[in-house]
N, C-alpha and C positions, 0 to 999 in steps of 0.2 A: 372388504375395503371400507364401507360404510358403516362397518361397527368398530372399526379400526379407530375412524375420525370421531364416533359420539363417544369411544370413550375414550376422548383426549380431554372430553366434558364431564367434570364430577357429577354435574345435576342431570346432562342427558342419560350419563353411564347408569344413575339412579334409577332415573323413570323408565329406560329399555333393561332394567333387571326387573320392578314390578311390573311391567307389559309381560315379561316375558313368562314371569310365575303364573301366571294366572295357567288353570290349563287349560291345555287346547289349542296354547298357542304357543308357536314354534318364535325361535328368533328372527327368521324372514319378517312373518308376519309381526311383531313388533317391532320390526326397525321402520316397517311401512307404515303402522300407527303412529309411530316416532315422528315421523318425517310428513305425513302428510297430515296429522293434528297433533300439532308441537305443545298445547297447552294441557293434552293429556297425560296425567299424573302429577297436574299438578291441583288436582282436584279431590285429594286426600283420598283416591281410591274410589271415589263416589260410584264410579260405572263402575266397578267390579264387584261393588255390594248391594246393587242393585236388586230389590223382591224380584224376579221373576215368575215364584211361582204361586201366580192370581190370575184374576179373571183382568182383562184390558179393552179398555174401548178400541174400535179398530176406526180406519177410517172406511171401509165400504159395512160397518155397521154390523158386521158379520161377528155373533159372539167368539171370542177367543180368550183360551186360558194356556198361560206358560206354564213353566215345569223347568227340571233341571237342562242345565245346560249339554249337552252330550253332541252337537254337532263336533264338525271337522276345527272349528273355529268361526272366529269373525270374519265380516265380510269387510273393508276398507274402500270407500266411493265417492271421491271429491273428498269434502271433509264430514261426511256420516261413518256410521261403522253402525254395519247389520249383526246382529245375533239370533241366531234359530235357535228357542224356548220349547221346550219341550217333545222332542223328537226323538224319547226316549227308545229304543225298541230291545235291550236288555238288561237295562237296570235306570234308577234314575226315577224321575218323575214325568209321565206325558203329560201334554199338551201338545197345542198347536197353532205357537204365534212366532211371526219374525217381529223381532223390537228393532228399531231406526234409532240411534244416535247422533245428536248434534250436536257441538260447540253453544253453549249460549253465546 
């Protein structure tokens, strides 16, 4: 029903097709990207080419490095969106960071 109404929208139909290529992510989970941060994708892609895999300041100071992407997917929380970085366990790159996403 709600992928019914975004693509009655050329531009949302747009940005819930690149939510949706990325992998990992299913079309539930981008319509809820969609819908609870609406200005994503219109950010030329910026989160989805994102380095992950470096070393990152954390905030309890604890070294961590990412790696490839290989969880289930994003997490969606108010308007952040969580990604687990490197939790490769057969193929991919390890590490062991979760990255936080925010709207500027």
């Amino acid at each position: 029903m709600l992928e019914q109404e975004i693509r009655k929208h050329d531009d949302l139909a747009e940005r819930l097709d690149l939510i949706a290529s990325v992998d990992g992510i299913g079309l539930k989970t981008a319509i809820v990207i969609l819908v609870r941060i609406p200005e994503i994708g219109r950010l030329s892609g910026e989160l989805w080419r994102y380095d992950t895999a470096r070393t990152f300041d954390t905030v309890n100071k604890v070294a961590a490095k990412g790696g490839s992407i290989m969880a289930p997917g994003p997490t969606v929380a108010g308007s952040m969106v969580f990604v687990g970085s490197g939790y490769s366990t057969i193929a991919g790159q390890p590490g062991n960071v979760l990255l936080a996403f925010a709207p500027d």
